[in-house]
BADREN-618561 format. One record per atom (N, C-alpha, C): residue in one letter; x, y, z. Coordinates in steps of 0.05 Angstrom, whole numbers, padded with zeros to 5 digits, always signed. Layout:
% residues N
aXYZ...
***
This chain:
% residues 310
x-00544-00411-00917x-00566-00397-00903x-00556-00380-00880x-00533-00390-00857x-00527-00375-00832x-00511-00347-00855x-00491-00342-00877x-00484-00322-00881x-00515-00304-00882x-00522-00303-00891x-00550-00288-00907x-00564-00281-00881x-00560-00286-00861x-00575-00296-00835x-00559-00256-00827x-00528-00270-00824x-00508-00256-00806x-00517-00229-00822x-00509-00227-00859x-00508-00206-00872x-00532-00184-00862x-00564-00191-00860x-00577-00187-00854x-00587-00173-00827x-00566-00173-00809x-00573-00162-00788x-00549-00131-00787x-00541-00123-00807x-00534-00097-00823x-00551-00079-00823x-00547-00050-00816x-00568-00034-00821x-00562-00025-00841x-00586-00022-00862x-00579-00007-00886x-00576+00024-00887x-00561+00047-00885x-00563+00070-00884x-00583+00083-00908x-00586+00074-00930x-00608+00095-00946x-00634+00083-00934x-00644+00060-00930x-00663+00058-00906x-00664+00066-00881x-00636+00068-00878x-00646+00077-00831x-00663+00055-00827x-00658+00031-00830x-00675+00016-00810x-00660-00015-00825x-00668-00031-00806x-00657-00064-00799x-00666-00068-00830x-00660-00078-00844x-00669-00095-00874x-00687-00119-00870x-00669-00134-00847x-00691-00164-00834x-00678-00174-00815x-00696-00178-00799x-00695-00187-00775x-00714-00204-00769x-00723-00221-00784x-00750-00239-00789x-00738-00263-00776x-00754-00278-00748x-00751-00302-00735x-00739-00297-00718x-00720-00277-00718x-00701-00264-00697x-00716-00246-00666x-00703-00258-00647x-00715-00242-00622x-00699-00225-00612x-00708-00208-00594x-00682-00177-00595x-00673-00198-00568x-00684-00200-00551x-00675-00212-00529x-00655-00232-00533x-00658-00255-00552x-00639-00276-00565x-00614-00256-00570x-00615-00241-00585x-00595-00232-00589x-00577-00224-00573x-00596-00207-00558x-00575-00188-00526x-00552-00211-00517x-00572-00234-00513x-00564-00251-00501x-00532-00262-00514x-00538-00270-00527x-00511-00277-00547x-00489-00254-00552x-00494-00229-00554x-00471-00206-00552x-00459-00203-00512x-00480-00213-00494x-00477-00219-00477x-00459-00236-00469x-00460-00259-00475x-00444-00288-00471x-00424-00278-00485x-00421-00271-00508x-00388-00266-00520x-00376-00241-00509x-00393-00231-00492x-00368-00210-00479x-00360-00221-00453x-00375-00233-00435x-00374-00242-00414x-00359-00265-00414x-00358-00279-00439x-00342-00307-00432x-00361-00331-00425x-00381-00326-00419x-00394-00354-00406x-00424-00342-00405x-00444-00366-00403x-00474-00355-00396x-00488-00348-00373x-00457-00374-00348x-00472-00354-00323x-00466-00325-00320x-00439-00317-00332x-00439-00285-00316x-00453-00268-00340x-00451-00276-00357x-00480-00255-00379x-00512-00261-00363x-00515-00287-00346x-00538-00286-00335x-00535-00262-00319x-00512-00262-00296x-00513-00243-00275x-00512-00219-00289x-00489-00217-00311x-00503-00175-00321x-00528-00170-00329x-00547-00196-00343x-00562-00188-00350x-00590-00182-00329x-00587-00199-00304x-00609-00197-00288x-00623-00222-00286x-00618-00241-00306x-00642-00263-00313x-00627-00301-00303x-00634-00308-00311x-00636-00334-00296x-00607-00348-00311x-00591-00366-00315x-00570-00375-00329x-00590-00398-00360x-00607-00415-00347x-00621-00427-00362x-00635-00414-00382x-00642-00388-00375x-00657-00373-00395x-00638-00363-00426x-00612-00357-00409x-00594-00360-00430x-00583-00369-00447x-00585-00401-00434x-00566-00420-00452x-00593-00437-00464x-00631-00430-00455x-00647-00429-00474x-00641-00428-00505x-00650-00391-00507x-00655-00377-00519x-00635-00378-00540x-00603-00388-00525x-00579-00378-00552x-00585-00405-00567x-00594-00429-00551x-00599-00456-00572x-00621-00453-00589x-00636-00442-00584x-00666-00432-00599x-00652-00415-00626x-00638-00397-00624x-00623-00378-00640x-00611-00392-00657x-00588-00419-00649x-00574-00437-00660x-00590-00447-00671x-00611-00470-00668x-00631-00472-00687x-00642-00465-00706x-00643-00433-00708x-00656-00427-00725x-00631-00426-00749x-00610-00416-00738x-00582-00406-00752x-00581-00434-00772x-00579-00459-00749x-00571-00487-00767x-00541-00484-00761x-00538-00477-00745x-00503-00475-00743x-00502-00463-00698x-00476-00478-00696x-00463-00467-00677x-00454-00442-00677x-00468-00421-00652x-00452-00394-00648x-00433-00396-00629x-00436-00420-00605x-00416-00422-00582x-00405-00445-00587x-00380-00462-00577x-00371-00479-00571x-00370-00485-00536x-00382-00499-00528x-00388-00501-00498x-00357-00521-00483x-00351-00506-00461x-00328-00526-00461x-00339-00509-00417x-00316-00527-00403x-00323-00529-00370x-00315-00506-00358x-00290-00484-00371x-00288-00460-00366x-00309-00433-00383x-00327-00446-00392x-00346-00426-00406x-00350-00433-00436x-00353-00416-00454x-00358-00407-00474x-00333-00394-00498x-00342-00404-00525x-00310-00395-00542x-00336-00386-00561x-00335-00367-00583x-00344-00361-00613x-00327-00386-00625x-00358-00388-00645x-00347-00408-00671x-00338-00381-00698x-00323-00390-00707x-00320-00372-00740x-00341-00360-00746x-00377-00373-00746x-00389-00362-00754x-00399-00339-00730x-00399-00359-00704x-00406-00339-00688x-00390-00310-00687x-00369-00307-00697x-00352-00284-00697x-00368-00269-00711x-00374-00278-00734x-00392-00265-00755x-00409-00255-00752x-00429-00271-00736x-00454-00258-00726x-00454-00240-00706x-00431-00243-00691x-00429-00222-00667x-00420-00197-00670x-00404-00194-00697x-00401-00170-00710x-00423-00157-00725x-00430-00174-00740x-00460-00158-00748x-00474-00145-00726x-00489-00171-00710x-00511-00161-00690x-00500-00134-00674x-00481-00132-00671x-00471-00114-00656x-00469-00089-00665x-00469-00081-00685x-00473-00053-00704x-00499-00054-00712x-00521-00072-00710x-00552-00072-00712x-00557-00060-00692x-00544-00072-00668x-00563-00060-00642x-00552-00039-00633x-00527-00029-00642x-00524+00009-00634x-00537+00008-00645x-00545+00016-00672x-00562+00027-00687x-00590+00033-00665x-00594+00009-00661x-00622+00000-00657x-00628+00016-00632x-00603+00025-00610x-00605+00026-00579x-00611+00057-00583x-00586+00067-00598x-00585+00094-00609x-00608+00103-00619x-00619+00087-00637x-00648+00107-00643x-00672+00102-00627x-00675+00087-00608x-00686+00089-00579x-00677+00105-00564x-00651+00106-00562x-00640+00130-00539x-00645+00164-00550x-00641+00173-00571x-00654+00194-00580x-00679+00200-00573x-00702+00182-00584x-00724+00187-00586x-00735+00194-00547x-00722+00170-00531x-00729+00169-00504x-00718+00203-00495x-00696+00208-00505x-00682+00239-00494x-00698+00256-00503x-00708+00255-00527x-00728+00274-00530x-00751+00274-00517x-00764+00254-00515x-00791+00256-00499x-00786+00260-00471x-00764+00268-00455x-00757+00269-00431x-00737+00293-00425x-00726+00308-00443x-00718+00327-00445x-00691+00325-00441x-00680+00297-00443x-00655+00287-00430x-00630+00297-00439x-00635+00322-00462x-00615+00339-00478x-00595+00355-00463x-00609+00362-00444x-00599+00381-00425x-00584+00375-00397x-00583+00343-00394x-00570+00331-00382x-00537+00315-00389x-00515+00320-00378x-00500+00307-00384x-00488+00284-00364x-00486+00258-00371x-00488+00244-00344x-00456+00226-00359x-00440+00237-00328x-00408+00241-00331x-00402+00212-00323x-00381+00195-00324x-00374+00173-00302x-00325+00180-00302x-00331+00183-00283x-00300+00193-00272x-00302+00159-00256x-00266+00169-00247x-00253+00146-00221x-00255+00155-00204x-00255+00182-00193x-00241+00192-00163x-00262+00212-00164x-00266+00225-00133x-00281+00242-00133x-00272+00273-00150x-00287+00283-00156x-00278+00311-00175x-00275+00326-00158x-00241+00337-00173x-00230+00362-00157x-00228+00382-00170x-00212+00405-00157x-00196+00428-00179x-00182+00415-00196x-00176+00415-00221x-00163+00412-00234x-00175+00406-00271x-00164+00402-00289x-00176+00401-00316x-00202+00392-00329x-00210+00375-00311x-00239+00375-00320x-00253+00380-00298x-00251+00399-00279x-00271+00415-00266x-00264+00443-00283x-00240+00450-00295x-00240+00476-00312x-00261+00474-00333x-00254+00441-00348x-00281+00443-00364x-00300+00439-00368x-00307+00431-00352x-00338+00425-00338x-00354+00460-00327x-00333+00475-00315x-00335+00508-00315x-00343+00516-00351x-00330+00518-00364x-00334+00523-00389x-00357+00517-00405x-00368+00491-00394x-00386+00481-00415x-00403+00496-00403x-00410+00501-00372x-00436+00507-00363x-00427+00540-00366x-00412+00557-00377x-00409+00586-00384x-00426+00586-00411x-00426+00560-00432x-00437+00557-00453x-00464+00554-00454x-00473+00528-00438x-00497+00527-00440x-00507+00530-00398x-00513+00546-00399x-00521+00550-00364x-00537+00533-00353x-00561+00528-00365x-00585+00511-00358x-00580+00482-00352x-00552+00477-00364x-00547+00444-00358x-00542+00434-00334x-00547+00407-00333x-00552+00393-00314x-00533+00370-00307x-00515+00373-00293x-00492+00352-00285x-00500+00327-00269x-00498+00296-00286x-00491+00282-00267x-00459+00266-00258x-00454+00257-00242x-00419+00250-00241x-00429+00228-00221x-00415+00201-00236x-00427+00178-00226x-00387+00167-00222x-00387+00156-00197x-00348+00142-00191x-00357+00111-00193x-00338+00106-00211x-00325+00076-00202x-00306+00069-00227x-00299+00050-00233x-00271+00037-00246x-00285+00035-00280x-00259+00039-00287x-00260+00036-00313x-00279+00016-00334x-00278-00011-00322x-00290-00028-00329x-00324-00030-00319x-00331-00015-00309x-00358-00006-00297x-00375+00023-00319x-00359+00047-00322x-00360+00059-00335x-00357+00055-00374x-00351+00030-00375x-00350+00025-00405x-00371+00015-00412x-00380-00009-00389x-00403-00021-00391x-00428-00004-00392x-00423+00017-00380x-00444+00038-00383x-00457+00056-00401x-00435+00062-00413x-00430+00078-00432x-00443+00051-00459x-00437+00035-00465x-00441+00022-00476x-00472+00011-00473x-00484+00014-00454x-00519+00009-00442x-00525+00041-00444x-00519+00060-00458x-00526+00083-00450x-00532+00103-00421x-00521+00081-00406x-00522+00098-00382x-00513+00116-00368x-00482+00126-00388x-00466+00146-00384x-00462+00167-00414x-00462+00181-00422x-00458+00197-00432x-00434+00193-00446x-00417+00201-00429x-00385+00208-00426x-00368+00185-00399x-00348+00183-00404x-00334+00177-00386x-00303+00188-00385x-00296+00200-00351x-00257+00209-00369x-00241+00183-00354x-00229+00181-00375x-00211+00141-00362x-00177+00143-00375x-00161+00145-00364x-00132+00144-00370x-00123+00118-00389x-00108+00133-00404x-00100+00104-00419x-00121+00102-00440x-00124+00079-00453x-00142+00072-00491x-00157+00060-00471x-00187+00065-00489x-00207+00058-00480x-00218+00040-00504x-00219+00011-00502x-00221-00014-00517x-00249-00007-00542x-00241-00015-00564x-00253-00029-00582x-00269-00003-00600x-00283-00012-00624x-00302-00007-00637x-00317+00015-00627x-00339-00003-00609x-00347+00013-00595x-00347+00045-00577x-00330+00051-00577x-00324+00078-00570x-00306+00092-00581x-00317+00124-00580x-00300+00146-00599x-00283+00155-00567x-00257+00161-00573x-00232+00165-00551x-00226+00195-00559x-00219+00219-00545x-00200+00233-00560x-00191+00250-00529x-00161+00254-00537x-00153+00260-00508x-00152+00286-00494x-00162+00283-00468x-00174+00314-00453x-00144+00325-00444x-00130+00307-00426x-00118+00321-00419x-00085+00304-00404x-00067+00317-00392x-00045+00298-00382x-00051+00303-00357x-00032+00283-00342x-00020+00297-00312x-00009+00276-00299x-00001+00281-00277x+00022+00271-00257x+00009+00252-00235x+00014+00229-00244x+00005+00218-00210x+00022+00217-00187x+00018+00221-00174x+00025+00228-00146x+00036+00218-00118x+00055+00216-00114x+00053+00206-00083x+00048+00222-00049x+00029+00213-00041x+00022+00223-00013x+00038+00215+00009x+00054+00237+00019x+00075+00228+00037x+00070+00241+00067x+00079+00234+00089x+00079+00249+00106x+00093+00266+00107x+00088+00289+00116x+00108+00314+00121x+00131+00310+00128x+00131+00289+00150x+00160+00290+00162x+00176+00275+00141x+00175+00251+00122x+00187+00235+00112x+00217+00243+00094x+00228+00227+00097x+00252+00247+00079x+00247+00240+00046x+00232+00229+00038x+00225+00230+00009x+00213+00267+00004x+00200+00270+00018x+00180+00299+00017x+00197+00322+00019x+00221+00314+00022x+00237+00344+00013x+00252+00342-00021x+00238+00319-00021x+00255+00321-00053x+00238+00332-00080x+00244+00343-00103x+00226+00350-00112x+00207+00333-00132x+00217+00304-00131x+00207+00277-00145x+00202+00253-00127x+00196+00233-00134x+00203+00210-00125x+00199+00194-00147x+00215+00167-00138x+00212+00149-00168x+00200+00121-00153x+00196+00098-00174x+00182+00078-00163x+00207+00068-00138x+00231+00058-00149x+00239+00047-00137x+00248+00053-00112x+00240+00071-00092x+00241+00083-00083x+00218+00085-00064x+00199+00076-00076x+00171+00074-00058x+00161+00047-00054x+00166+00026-00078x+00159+00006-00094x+00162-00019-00066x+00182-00014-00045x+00176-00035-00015x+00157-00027+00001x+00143+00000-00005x+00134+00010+00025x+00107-00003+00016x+00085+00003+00034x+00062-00002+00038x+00045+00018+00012x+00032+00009-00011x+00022+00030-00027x-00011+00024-00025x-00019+00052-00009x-00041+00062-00009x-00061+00067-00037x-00086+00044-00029x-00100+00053-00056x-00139+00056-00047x-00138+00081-00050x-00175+00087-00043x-00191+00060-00058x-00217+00069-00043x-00232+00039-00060x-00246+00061-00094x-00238+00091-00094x-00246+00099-00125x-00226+00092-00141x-00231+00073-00153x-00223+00083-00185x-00190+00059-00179x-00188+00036-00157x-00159+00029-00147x-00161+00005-00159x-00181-00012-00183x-00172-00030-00193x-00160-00025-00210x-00156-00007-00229x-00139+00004-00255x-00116+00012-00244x-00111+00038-00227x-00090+00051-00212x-00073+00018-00203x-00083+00006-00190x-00069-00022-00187x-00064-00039-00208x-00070-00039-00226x-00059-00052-00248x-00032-00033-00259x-00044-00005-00269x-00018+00009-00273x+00011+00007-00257x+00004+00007-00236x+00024-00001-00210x+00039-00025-00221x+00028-00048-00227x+00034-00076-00233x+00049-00068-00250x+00041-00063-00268x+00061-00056-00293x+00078-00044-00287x+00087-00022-00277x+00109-00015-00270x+00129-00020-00251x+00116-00038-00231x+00133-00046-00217x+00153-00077-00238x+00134-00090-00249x+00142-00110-00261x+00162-00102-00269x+00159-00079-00287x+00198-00068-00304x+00224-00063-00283x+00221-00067-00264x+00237-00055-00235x+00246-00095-00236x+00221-00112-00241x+00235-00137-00228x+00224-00141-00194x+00208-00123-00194x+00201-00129-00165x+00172-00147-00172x+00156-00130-00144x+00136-00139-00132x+00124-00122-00109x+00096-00107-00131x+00091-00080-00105x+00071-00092-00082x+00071-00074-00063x+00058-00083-00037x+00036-00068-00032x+00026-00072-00050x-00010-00062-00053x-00031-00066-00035x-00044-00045-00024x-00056-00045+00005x-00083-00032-00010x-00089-00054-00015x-00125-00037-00025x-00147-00027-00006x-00157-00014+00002x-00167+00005+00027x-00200+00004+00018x-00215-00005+00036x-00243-00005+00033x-00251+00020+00051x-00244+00042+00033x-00249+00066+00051x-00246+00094+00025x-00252+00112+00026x-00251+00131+00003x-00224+00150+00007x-00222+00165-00009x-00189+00168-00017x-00187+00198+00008x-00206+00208+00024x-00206+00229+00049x-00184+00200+00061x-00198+00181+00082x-00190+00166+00090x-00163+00154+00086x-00155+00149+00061x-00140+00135+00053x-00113+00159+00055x-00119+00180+00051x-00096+00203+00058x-00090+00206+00093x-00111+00203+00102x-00111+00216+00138x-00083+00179+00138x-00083+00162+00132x-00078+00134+00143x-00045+00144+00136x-00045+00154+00111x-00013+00162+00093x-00005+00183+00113x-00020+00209+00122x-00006+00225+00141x-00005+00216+00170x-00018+00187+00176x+00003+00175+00201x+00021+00162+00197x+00035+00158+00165x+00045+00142+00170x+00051+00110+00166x+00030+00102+00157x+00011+00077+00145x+00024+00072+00119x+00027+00084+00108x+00043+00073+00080x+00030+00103+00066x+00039+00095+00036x+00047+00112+00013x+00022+00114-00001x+00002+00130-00001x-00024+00134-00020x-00017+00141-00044x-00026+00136-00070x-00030+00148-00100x-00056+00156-00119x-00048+00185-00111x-00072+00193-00123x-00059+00213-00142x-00086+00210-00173x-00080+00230-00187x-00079+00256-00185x-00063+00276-00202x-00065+00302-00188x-00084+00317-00189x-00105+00311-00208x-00132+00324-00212x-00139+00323-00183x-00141+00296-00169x-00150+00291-00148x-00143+00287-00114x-00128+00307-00116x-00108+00309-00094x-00099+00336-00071x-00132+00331-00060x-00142+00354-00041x-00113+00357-00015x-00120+00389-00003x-00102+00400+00010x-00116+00376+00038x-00092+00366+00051x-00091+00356+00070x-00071+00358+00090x-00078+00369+00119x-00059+00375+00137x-00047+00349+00142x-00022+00354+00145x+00000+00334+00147x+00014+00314+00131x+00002+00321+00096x+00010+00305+00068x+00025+00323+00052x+00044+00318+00045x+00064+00335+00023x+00057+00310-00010x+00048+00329-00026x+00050+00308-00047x+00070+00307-00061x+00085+00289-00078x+00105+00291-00093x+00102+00280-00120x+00109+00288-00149x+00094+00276-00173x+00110+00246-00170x+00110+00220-00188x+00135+00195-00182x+00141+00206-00207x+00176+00206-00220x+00180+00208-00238x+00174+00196-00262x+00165+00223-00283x+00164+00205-00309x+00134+00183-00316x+00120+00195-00293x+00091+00177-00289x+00076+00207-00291x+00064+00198-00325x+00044+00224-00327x+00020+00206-00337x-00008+00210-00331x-00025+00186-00335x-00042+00216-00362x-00040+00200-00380x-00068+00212-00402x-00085+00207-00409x-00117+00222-00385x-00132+00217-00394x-00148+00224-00424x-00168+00206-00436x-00187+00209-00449x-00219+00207-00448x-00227+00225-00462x-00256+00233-00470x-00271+00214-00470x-00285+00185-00465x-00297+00172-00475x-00325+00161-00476x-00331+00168-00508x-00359+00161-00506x-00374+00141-00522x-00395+00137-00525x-00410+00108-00535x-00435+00124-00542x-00461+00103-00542x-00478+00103-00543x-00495+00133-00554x-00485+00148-00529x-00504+00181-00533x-00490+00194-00549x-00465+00191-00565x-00452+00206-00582x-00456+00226-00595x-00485+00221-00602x-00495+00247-00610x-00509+00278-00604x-00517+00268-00577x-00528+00292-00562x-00519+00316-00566x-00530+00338-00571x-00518+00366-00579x-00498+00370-00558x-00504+00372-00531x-00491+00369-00507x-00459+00364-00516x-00468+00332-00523x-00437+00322-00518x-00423+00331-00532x-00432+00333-00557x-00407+00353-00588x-00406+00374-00564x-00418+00385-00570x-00413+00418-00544x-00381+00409-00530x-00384+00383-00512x-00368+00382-00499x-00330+00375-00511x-00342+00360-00529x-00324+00346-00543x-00300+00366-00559x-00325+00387-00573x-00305+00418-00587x-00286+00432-00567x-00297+00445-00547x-00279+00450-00520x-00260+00437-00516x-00262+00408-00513x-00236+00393-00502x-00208+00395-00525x-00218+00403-00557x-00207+00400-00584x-00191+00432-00578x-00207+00448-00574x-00199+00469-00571x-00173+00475-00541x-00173+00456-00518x-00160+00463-00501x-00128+00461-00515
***
């Protein structure tokens, strides 16, 4: 009975629509694609908004009906059973389906075609996707930009709730779920003071910076700090990561007294009196295009051909 259960929550394409979903609650469900991303039912309570008991309700109600275990409950959280794998793969191509042809219909009745709602790390500067973000709006004029900052893992989640459009994120952007294709390269950066004797050279490399104090804005510096990690790891060290609850203006004025070593990408790496930037060798970060949910918006192809064409 649970296969026939799992098979069932398949969308059929010469129907366009769920085959059966009989007994099944949409909410039950959320819930359970919830818990298996999160790991556990309290923090799927906290993304979801709702109570922890409501969760670990509803997925036993679900279990019930299944006749089978979807979780294995253990004191660090939650694991998928075999079958639960099963069902979480199904349910989970039901409800794009399902989100997607709500999200159309809601864009149309709201005109939301004409909006493109962006999620970046850093604040937007000169550089490759402010060129193409110039381009798209030479194409279509009337559009409407939104540009929402924070970290990668914020922006996926979004994108994945339809709340972003697009997102540009360096490095593979995880799973199934999202179409990737790459916009563009570039150089991350070190922010030095003028006077320093690194700033007359025409590079710098990690090991070389890798003791000093490394400056990281609060946009976009949980990823940028992981990258760091990794590279320092191949050195055998141990970097000295100074995470800054302050935005990356700030975080530069601190580097041109002096304060330690800021890293910012070069998209994002405004003219500042008393900062010489320098690329670190051999550190080119490539970002990609990534999108979910709105995939289809005329908009976004619009956007997506341009970037094919750069």
């Amino acid at each position: 009975m649970t296969a026939s259960v799992v098979s069932s929550l398949a969308i059929d394409p010469a129907a366009g629509q769920a085959t059966a979903w009989a007994g099944l609650r949409l909410h039950q469900v959320r819930y359970v694609l919830a818990a298996a991303e999160c790991g556990g039912f309290r923090r799927a309570a906290r993304r979801l908004g709702v109570q922890q008991s409501a969760v670990s309700r509803r997925i036993q109600e679900l279990e019930d009906r299944l006749g089978a275990r979807i979780f294995e409950r253990g004191p660090s959280g939650v694991l998928l059973t075999p079958l639960g794998r099963d069902f979480v793969e199904g349910a989970h191509g039901a409800m794009l389906e399902l989100d997607r042809a709500v999200d159309q219909a809601a864009d149309l009745a709201r005109g939301d075609q004409a909006t493109l709602r962006i999620g970046i790390l850093a604040p937007l500067g000169s550089g490759p996707l402010d060129d193409l973000l110039r381009r798209l709006l030479a194409v279509i004029p009337d559009l409407t930009l939104e540009m929402s900052e924070g970290d990668a893992g914020e922006h996926l989640d979004a994108l994945a709730r339809g709340r972003l459009d697009v997102a540009f994120l360096p490095g593979q952007a995880g799973g199934q779920r999202f179409e990737a294709q790459r916009a563009w390269r570039e150089h991350l950066l070190a922010a030095l003071p003028a006077e320093d004797a690194l700033a007359a050279q025409p590079s710098v490399r990690w090991k070389e910076i890798v003791e000093r104090r490394l400056l990281l804005p609060a946009e976009g510096r949980r990823d940028l700090a992981a990258l760091i990690a990794r590279r320092v790891r191949r050195l055998g060290g141990e970097a000295r990561l100074s995470p800054q609850p302050a935005g990356q203006s700030t975080v530069l004025r601190l580097a041109a007294m002096g304060q330690g070593v800021a890293l910012v990408p070069e998209s994002c790496a405004p003219r500042v009196n008393g900062i010489v930037y320098r690329p670190i060798h051999r550190e080119v970060l490539a970002y990609n295009a990534v999108i979910g949910r709105r995939s289809s918006k005329p908009v976004l192809r619009r956007l997506m051909g341009l970037i094919g064409m750069a």
